[in-house]
N, C-alpha and C positions, 0 to 999 in steps of 0.2 A: 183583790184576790177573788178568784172565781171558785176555788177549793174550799170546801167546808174546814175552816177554820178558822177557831173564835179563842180571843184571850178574856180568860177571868180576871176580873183584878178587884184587889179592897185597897179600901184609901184611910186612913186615918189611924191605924194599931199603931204596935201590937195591943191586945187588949189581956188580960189577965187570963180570963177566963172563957172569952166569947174565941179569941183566935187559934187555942190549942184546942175546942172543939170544932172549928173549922179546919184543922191540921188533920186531926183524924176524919174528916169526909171525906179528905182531897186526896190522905194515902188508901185509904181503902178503895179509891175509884181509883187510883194512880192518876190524879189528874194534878197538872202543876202550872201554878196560879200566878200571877205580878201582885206584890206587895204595894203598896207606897207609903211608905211610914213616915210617922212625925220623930224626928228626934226626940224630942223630951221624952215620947213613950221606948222610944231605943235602948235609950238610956236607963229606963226604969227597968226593961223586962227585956233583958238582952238574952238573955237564954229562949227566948222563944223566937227573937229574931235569927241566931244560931240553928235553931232548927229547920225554919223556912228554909236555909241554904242548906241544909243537911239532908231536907227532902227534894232537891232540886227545883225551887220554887224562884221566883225573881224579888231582891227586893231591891224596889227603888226610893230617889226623893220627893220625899212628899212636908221638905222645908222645917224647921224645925217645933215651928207652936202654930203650926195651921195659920201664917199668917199673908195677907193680902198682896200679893205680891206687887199690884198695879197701884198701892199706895205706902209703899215704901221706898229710900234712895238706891243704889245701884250698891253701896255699901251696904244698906240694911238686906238687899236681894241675896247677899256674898255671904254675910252671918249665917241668915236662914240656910242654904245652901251647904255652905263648908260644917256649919256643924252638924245638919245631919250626916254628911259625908263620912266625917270624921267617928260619930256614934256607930255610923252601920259598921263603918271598917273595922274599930276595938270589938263592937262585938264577931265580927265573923271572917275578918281576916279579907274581904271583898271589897272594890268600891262601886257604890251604882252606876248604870250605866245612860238610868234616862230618869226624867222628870216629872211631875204631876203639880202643875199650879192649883191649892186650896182654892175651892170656889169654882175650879175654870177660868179665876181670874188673869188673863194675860192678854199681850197685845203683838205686833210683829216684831216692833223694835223691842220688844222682852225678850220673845222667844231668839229672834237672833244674839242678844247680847250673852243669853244664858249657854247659845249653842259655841256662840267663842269662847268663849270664859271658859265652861266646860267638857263641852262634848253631848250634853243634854239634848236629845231631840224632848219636846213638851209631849207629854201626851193624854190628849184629852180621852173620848170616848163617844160610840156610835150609840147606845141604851144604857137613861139611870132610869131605875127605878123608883126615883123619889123616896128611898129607904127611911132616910134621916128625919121624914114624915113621919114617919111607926105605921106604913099602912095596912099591916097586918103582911104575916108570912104568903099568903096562897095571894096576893096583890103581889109583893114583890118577885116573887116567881112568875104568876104571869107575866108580867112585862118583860121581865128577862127572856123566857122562853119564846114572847110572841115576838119582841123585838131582834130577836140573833139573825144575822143575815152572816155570808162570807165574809169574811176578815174582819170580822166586828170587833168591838172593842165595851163588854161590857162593865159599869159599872156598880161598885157595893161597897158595903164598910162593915168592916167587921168587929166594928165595936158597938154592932148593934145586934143583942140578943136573938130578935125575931127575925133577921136575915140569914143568921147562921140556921134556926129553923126551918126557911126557906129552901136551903141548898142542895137537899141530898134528893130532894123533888126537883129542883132544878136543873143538877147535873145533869140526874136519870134521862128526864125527859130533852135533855140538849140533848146527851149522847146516844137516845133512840131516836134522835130527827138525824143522825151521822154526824154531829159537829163534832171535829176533833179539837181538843183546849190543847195552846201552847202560849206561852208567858209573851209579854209583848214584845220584849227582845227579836223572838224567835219570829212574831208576823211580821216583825220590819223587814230583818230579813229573808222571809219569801215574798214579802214584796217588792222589796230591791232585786230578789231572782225576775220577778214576774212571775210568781204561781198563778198557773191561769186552769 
């Protein structure tokens, strides 16, 4: 994509209290995010996952207990999978549309078997900011803001206190470089248009 446009996304919620302070940056910038959540936390805090979808936000699978996908059977793949499926759907009436391997862990014959099975394109990302580190907020933000190219695809977790910290400086300064934020859904398909 040659268009200034960058999807945000977190991996690992919802979180109690770190992700409804991250809800409130993202509607006060109108900016709307990809999710990727763990089932178990779906399950715990479905009223916040409800809301994600209620502020027009993405959320997808991100497997049920954060668990390794490149060393589990094709059956254990299906678990992890269908029950997060299953959790986002009770709570929000939706089903996801694409996938996030814990770790980055995956391989081709993964990704194709998950793409038949489900419909899932994997989707990784072009900048982490090694968050999960705690490198402090003003570290994680630079990296995100130095590393955003067009169609990028950055990554975070918002079940980390000092990243939500991080954000309201990070948005600012994406959105005074012109990057427009749209969920990842939305840059596949301007990239399947060919936004150029």
């Amino acid at each position: 994509i040659n268009q200034p446009f960058i999807a945000l996304t977190f991996d690992d919620g919802p979180h109690p209290s770190n992700t409804p302070r991250l809800l409130n940056i993202l509607r006060d910038r109108n900016i709307k995010a990809t999710f990727f959540v763990v089932g178990e936390n779906v399950r715990r805090y479905p009223h916040i996952v409800r809301r994600m979808i209620d502020e027009g936000h993405e959320v997808a699978n991100h497997t049920w207990d954060h668990a390794n996908l490149t060393k589990i059977d094709r059956a254990g793949v299906a678990r992890q999978l269908d029950r997060t499926r299953d959790a986002i759907f009770n709570a929000t009436g939706k089903t996801p549309n694409i996938m996030r391997p814990p770790y980055g862990a995956t391989n081709t014959a993964l990704n194709n078997w998950i793409y038949q099975e489900y419909g899932y394109p994997c989707i990784l990302w072009s900048v982490d900011p090694n968050d999960w580190r705690r490198p402090g907020p003003s570290v994680v933000e630079s990296r995100l803001v130095n590393g955003a190219r067009n169609g990028g695809i950055l990554l975070a977790h918002d079940i980390h206190a000092p990243t939500i910290t991080a954000m309201p400086n990070t948005v600012d300064r994406l959105l005074g470089k012109g990057f427009r934020f749209v969920t990842v859904s939305q840059l596949l398909q301007l990239a399947n248009r060919g936004a150029g």
